[in-house]
C-alpha positions as CSV (number, residue, x, y, z in Angstrom):
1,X,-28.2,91.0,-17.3
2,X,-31.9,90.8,-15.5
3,X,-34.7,91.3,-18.2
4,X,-36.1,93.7,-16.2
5,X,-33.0,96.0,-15.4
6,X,-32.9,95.8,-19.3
7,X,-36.3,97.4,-20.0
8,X,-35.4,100.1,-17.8
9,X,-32.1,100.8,-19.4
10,X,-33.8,100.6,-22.8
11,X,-36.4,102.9,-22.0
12,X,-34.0,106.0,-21.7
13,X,-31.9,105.1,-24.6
14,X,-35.1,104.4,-26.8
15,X,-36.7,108.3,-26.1
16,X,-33.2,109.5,-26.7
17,X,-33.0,108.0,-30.1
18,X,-36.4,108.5,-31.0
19,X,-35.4,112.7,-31.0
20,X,-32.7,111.8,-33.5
21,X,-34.6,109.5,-36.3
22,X,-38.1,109.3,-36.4
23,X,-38.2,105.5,-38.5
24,X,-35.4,103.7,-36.3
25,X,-37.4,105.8,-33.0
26,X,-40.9,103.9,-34.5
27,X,-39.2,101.0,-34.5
28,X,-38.0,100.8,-31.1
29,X,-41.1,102.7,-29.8
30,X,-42.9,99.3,-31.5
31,X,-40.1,97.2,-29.4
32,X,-40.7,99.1,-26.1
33,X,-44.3,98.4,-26.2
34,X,-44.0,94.8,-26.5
35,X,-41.2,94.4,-23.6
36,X,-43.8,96.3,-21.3
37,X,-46.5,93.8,-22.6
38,X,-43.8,91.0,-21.4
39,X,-42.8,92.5,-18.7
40,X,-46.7,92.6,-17.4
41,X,-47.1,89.3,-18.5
42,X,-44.1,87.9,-16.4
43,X,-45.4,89.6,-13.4
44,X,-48.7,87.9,-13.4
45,X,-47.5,84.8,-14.2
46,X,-45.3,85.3,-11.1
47,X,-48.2,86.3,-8.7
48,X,-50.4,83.2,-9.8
49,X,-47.3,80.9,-9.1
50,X,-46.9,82.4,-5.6
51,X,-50.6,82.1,-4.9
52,X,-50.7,78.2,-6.4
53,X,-47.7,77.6,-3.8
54,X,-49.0,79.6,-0.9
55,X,-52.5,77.6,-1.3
56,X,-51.2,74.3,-1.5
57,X,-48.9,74.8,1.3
58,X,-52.1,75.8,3.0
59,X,-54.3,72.5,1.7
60,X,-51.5,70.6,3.0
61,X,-50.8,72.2,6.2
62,X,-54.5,71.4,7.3
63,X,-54.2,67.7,6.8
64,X,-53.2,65.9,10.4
65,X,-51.2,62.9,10.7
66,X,-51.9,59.5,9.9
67,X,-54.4,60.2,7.5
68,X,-57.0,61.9,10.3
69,X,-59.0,64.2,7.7
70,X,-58.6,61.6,5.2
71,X,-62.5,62.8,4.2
72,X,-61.2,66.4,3.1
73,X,-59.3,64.4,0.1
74,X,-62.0,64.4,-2.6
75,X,-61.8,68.2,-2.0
76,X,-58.3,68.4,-2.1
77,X,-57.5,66.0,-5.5
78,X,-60.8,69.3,-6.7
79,X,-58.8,71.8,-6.1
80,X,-55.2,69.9,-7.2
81,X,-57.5,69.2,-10.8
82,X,-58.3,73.1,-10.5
83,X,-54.3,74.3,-10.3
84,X,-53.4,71.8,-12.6
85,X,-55.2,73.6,-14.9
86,X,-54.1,76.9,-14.1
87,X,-50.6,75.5,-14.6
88,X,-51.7,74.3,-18.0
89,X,-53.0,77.4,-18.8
90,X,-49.5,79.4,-17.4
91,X,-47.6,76.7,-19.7
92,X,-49.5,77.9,-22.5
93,X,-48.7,81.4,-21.8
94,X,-45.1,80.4,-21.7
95,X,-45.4,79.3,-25.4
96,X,-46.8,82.3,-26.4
97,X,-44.2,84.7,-24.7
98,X,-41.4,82.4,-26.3
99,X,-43.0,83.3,-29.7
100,X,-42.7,86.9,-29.3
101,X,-39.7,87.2,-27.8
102,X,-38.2,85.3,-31.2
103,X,-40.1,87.8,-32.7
104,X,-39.1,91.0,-31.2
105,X,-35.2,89.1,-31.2
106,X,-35.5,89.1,-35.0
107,X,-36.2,93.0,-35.3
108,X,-33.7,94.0,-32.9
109,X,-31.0,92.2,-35.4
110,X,-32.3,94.4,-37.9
111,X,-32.0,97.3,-35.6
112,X,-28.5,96.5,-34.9
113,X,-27.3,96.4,-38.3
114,X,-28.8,99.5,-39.0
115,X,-26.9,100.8,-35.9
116,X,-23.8,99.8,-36.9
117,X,-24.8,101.3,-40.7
118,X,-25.0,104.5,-39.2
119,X,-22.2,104.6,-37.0
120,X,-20.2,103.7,-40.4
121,X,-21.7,106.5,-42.6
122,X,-22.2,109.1,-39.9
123,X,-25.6,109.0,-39.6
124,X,-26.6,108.9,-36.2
125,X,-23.3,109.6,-34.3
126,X,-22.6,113.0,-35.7
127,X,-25.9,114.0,-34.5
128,X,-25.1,116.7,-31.4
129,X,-28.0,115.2,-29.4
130,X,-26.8,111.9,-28.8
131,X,-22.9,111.3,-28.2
132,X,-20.7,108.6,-29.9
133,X,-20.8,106.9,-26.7
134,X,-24.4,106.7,-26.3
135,X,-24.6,104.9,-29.8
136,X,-21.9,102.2,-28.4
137,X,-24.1,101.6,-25.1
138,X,-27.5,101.5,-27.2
139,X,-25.4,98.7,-29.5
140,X,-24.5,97.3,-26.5
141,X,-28.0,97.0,-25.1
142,X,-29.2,95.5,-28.4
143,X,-27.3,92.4,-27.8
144,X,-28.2,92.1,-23.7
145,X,-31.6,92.5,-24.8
146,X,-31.2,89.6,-27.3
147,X,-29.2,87.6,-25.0
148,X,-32.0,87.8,-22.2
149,X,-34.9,87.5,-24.0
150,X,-33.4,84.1,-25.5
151,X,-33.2,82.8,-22.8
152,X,-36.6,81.6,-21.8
153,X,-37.0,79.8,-24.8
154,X,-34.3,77.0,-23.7
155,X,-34.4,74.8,-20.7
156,X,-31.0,75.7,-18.6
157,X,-28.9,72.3,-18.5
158,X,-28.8,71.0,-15.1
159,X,-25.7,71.6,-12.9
160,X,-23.4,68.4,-13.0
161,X,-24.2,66.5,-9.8
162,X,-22.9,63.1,-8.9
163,X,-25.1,62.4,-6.4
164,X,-27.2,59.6,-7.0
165,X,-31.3,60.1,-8.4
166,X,-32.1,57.4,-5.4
167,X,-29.7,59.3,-2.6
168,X,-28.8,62.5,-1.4
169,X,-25.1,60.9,-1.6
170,X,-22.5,59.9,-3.3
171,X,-23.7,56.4,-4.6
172,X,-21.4,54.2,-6.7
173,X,-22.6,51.0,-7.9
174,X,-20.0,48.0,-8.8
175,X,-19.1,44.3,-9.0
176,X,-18.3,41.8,-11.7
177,X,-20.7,39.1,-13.4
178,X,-18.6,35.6,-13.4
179,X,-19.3,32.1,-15.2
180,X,-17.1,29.0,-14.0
181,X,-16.6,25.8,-15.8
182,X,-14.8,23.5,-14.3
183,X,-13.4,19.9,-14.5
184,X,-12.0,17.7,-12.5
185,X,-10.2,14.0,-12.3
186,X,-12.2,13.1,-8.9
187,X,-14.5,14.5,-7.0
188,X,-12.7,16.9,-4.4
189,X,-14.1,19.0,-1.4
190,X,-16.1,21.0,-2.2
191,X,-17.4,21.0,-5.2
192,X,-16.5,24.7,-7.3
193,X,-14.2,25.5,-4.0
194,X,-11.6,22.9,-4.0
195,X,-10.6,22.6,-0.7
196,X,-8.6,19.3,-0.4
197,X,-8.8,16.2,-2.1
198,X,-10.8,12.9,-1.3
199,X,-8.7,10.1,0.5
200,X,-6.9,8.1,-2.7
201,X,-8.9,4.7,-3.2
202,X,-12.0,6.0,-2.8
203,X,-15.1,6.3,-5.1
204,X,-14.8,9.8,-4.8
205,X,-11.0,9.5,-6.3
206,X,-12.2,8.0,-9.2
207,X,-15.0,9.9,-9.9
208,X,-14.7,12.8,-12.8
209,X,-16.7,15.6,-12.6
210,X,-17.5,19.0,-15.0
211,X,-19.5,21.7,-13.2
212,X,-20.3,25.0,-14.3
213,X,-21.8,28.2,-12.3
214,X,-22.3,32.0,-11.9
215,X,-22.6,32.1,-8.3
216,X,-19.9,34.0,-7.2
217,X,-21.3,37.1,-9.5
218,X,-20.9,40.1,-7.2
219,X,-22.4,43.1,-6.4
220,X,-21.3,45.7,-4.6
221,X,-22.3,49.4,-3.3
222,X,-19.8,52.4,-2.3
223,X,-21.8,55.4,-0.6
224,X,-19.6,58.6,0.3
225,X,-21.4,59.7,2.8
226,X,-21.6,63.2,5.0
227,X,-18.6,65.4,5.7
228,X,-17.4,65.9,9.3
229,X,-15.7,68.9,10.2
230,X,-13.5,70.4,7.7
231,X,-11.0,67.1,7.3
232,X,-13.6,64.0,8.2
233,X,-15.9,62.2,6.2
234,X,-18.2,59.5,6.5
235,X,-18.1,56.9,3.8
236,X,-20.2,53.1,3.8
237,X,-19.6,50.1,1.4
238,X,-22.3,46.7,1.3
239,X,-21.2,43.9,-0.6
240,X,-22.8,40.6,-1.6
241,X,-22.3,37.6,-3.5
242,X,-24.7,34.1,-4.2
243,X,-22.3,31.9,-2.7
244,X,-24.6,31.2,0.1
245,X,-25.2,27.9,0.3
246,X,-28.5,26.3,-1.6
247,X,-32.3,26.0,-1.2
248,X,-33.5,22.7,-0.3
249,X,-34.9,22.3,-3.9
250,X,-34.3,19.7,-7.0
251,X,-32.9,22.6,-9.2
252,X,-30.8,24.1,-6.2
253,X,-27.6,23.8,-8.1
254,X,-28.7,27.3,-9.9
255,X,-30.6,28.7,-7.1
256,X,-28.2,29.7,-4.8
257,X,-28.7,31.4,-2.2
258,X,-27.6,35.4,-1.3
259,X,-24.8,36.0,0.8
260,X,-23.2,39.1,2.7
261,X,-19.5,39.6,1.9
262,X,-19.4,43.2,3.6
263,X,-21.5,45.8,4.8
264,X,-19.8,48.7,6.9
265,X,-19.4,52.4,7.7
266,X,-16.2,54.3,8.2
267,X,-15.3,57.9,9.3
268,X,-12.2,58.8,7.9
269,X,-9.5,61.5,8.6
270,X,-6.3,62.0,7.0
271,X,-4.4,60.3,9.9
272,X,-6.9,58.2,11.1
273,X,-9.8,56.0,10.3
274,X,-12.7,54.0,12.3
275,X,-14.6,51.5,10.7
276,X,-17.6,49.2,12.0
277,X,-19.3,46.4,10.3
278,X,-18.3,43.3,8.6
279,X,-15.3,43.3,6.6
280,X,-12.2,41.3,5.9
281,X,-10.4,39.8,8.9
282,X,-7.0,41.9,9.4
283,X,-5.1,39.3,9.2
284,X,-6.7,38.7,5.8
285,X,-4.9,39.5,2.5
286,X,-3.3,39.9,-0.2
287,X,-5.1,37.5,-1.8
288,X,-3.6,34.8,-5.0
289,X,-4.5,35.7,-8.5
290,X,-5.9,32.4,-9.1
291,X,-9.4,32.1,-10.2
292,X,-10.6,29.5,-7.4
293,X,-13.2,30.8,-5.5
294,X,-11.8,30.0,-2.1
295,X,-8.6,31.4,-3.1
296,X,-6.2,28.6,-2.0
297,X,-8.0,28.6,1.9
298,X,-6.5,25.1,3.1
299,X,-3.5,25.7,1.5
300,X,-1.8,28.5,3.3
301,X,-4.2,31.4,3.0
302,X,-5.5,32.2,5.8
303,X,-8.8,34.9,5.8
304,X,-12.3,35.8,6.7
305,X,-15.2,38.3,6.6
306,X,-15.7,38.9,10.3
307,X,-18.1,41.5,12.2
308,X,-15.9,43.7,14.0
309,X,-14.8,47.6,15.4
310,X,-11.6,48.6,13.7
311,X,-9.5,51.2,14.0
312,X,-6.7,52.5,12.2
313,X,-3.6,54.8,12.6
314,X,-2.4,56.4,9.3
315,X,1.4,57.8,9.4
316,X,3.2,57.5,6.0
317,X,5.3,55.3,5.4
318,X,3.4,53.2,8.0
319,X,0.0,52.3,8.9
320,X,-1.0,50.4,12.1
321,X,-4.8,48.4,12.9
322,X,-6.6,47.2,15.6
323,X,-10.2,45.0,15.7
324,X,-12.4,43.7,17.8
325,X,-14.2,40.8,16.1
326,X,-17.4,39.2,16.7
327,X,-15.5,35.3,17.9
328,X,-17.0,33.2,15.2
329,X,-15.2,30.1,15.8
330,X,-17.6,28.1,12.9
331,X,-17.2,25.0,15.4
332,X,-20.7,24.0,15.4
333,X,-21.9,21.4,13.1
334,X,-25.2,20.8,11.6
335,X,-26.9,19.4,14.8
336,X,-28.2,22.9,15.3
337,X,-29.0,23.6,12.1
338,X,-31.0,20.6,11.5
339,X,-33.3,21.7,14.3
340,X,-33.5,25.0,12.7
341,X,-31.5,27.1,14.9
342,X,-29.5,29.0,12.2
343,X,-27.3,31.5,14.3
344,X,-26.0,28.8,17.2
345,X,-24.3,30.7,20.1
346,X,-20.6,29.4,18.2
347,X,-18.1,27.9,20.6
348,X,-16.3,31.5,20.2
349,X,-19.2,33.4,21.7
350,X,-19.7,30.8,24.3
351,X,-16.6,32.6,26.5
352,X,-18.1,35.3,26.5
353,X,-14.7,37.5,24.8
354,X,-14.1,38.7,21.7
355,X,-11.4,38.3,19.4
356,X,-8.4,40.5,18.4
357,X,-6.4,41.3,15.8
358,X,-3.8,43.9,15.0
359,X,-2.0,44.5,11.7
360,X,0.8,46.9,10.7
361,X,1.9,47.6,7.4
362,X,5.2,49.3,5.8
363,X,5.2,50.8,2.2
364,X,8.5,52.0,0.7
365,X,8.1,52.7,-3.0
366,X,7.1,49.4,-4.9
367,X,7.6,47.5,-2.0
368,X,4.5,46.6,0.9
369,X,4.9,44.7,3.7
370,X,3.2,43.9,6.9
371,X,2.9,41.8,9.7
372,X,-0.7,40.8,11.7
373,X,-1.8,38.6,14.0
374,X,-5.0,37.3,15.9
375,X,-6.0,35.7,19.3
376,X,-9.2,34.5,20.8
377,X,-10.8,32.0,22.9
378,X,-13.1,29.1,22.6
379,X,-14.7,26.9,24.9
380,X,-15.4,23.2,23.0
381,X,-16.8,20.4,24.9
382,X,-14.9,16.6,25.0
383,X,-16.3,13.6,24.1
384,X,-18.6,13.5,27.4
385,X,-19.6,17.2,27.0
386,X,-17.3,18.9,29.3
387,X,-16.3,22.2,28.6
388,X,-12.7,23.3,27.6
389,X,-11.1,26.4,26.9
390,X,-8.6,26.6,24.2
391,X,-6.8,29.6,22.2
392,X,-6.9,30.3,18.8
393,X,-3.9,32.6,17.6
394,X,-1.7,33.2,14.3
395,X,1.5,35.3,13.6
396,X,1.5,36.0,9.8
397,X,3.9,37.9,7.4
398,X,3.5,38.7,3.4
399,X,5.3,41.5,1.0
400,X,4.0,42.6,-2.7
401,X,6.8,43.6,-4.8
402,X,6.4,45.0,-8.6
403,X,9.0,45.8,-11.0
404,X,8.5,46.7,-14.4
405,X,6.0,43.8,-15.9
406,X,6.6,41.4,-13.2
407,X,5.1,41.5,-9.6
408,X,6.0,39.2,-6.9
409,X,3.8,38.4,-3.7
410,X,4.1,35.8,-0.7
411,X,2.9,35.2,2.4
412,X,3.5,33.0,5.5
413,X,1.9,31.9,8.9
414,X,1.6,29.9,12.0
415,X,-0.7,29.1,14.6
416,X,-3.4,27.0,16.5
417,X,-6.6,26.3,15.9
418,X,-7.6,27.9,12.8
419,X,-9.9,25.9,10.8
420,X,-12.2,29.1,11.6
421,X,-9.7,30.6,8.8
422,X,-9.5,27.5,6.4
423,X,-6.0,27.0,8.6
424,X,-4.7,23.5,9.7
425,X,-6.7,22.2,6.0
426,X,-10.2,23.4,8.2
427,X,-8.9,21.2,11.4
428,X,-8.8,23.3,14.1
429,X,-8.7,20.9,17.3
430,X,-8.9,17.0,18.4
431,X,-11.0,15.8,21.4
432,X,-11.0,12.8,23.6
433,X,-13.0,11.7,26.6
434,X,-10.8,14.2,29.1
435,X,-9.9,16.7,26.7
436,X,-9.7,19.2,23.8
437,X,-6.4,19.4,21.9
438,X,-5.2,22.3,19.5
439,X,-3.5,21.2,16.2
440,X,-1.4,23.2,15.2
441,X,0.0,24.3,11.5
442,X,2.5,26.3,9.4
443,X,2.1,27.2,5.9
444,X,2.2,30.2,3.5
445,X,1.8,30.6,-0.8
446,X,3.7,32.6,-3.2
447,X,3.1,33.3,-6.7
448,X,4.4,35.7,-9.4
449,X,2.6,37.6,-12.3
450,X,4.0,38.6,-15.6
451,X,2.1,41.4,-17.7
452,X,2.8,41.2,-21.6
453,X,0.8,44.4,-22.3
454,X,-2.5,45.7,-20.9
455,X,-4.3,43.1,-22.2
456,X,-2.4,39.7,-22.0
457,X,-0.8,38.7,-18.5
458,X,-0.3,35.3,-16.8
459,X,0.2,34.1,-13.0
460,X,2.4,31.1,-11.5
461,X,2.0,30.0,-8.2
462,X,1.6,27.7,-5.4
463,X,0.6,27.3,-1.4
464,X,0.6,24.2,1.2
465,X,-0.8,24.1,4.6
466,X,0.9,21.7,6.6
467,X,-0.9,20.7,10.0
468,X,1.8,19.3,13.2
469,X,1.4,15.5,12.6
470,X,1.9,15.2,16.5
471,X,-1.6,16.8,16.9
472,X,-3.8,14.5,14.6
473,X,-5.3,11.5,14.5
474,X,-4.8,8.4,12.1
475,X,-7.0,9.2,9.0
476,X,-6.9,13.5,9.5
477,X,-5.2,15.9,6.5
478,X,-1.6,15.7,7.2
479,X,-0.3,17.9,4.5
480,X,-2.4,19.9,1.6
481,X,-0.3,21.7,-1.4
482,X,-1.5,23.8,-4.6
483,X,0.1,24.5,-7.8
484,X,-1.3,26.6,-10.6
485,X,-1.1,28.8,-13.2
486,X,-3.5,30.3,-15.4
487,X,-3.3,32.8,-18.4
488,X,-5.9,35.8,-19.0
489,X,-7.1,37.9,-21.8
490,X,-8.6,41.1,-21.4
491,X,-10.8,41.5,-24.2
492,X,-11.2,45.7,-23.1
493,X,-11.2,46.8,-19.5
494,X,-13.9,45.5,-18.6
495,X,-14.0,42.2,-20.0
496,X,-11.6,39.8,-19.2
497,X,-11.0,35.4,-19.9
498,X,-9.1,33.1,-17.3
499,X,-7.8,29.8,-18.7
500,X,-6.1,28.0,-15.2
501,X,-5.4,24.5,-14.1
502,X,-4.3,23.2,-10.6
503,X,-2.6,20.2,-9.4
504,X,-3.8,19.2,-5.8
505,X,-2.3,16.8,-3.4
506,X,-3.5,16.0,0.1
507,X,-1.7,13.7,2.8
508,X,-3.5,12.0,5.4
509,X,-2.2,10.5,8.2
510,X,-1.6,6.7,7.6
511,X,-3.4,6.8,4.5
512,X,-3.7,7.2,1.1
513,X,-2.7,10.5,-0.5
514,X,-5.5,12.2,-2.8
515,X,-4.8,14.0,-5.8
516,X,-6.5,16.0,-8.2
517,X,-6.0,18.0,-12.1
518,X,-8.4,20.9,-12.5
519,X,-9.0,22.7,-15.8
520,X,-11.1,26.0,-15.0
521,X,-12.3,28.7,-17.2
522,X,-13.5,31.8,-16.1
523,X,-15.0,35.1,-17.3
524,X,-15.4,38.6,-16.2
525,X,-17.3,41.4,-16.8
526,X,-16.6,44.2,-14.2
527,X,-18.6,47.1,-13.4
């Protein structure tokens, strides 16, 4: 109830119980008095907020842009002294109205024990000037009466809100915090990534290495954005990692460099969904539970963060995609860096087309499958600098399959050209003095993870990539082929050990086979 309506209320009752009992009518005559003090009080303080508003909405009103009557300020920073006083001063006020209204709450518990004394022994309500019912409604007043005046002398809790104190939006920040060390029986391509192994023979195959690093840490920020309508909304997502390459520095093995994983915006509907940014390529995922950074690319993963326009159909049990990808082919070597052109036009972008990709995918209960695909052009110049153009296109297939502790995932593909996808063990092409040559390749991973209980799980698996020998050259990757497994601990939620090892085998083509035994460990701390 309004403090104010209160006072009003009480006034009536007050004059009718004063005709009835002359001490209890003192005492609330004593009561009444101080409520109209308060309720004076609380109207001046009122006014001299408004007027403190309405004048510095006038001060600020005056001042043009771009700082134009920046001479008016020592005035202005007077008279914002001069408020901040006045506000001091209402403050203090505060403090005193907050002792008197504990004050005046502690006689009206008095008064209501003494009401309900007298509605016991008759006092009061067997008096024919004020009915039984009045009594009730006076007791009843006595408690809204405590109830408001109390309530100035807390702070109201804020309304839950989980929009962000830095964004009108939804803003949800996460990511995980990684350390790598790592060991290895040669020195493999590249480094943390393992890619493929050196030629056997080589210095590099004898040469044992133990790294460690935090560089694929990542951090990550989910925005739920606007509504649209009464079924859209308008969600964004940014995403970064340090696995970014190095600074040209002595000490740039723990300097690396930031690097964009993501960054897009979506509006989504139940049915449908279009995103824009950079994201995963759709013919990307699911991805091996192994704790290699690179996640088996060169030995039958295929995927990449593109740029691109996607859009998406949503119709249960089915969903259907289609991109339109920035075409970056990653043929250009570091020529053009080394001159400092760090965004070459890419052989991709050179004809002047984009690249497509479609993806569909069918769920039916535990089961997900789906099937995607890619093509694009690029236009790569022979061994005397002509230009060609050449296709680069891939049919892939995968399923993820759980049942009770044990899932099951796999995945397969084919094409040409796809070194700009870790395909073909990175070979995408071979040239010559007339021409430019696809090389093509098949290959695909599988792997299967067994959960002991919410804390203890671990993964088998293996993946080869295995390039047409037809298309290469003596001395180019013939044949590349993974096999790990790895155990993990999850110490809580949040905090989870990997213990893994790999066995990796390259072929080359009329040469010596490379090998290598990698023991990793890993932690996590996700956020």
């Amino acid at each position: 109830m309004n403090l104010r309506r209160v006072l009003a209320s009480a006034t009536v009752l007050i004059l009718m119980t004063v005709l009835v009992s002359a001490a209890r009518g003192q005492d609330l005559i004593d009561v009444l008095l101080t409520l109209e003090k308060i309720n004076k009080r609380l109207t001046q303080l009122e006014t001299t907020q408004k007027q403190d508003v309405q004048k510095l909405q006038n001060q600020i009103a005056v001042q043009t842009p771009g700082g134009a009557e920046q001479s008016n300020f020592p005035g202005l920073f007077d008279s914002l002294k001069a408020q901040v006083k006045e506000l001091q001063q209402t403050m203090s006020n505060y403090a005193g109205l907050n002792s008197s209204l504990a004050s005046l709450s502690g006689k009206f518990d008095g008064i209501e024990k003494e009401l309900v004394a007298a509605k016991t022994s008759g006092g009061i309500a067997s008096s024919s000037t004020i009915p039984p019912d009045l009594v009730a409604e006076l007791r009843t007043l006595t408690g809204d009466l405590k109830t408001a005046i109390n309530k100035p002398a807390t702070t109201p809790a804020p309304a839950p809100d989980n929009k962000s104190a830095i964004s009108k939006y939804d803003v949800k920040l996460y990511g995980f915090v990684k350390l790598e060390a790592i060991r290895d029986n040669t020195e493999v391509v590249k480094g943390d990534w393992l890619l493929y192994a050196n030629k056997g023979g080589t210095a590099q195959a004898r040469q044992e290495v133990f790294t460690m690093n935090a560089r694929h840490s990542r951090l990550g920020i989910k925005i739920g954005g606007p509504s649209v309508g009464t079924k859209g909304k308008v969600n964004a997502l940014m995403e970064v990692d340090f696995a970014g390459g190095f600074p040209n520095s002595s000490t740039a093995a723990r300097q690396p460099n930031l690097r964009l994983r993501n960054a897009w915006v979506e509006l989504n509907y139940p049915r449908w969904e279009a995103r824009f940014g950079q994201d995963w390529a759709l013919i990307s995922g699911p991805f091996p539970n192994t704790t290699n950074f690179v996640v088996m690319g060169c030995a039958g993963n295929l995927w990449m963060n593109y740029p691109q326009i996607v859009f998406t159909l949503k119709e249960e049990p089915m969903k259907f995609a289609f991109s339109i990808n920035r075409p970056m082919a990653g043929d250009i070597k570091y020529d053009e860096y080394s001159t400092g052109d760090l965004d070459p036009v890419d052989s991709g972008e050179k004809t002047a087309m984009p690249w497509l990709m479609a993806r569909t995918w069918f769920t039916s209960g535990k089961l997900t499958t789906s099937v995607s695909g890619h093509f694009g052009t690029k236009k790569i110049n022979d061994l005397v600098g002509r230009g060609h153009v050449v296709n680069t296109y891939s049919t892939n297939a995968d399923f993820v399959f759980k049942i009770g502790h044990i899932s099951f995932t796999a995945r397969g593909f084919y094409g040409e050209n796809l070194n700009s996808f870790f395909g073909g063990i990175n070979q995408g092409y071979t040239t010559d003095s007339v021409s430019v040559n696809n090389i093509a390749s098949g290959g695909g991973w599988g792997q299967a993870i067994y959960e002991f209980s919410d804390s203890w799980a671990a993964t088998m698996g293996g993946g080869f990539d295995d390039p047409k020998d037809s298309d290469l050259k003596t001395g180019m990757r013939s044949r590349n082929q993974i096999i790990f497994t790895n155990v993990s601990y999850k110490i809580q939620k949040a905090v989870e050990l990997i213990l893994e090892t790999e066995y990796l085998k390259t072929n080359y083509l009329n040469a010596k086979a490379g090998e290598n035994i990698r023991f990793q460990f890993a932690s996590y701390f996700r956020f």
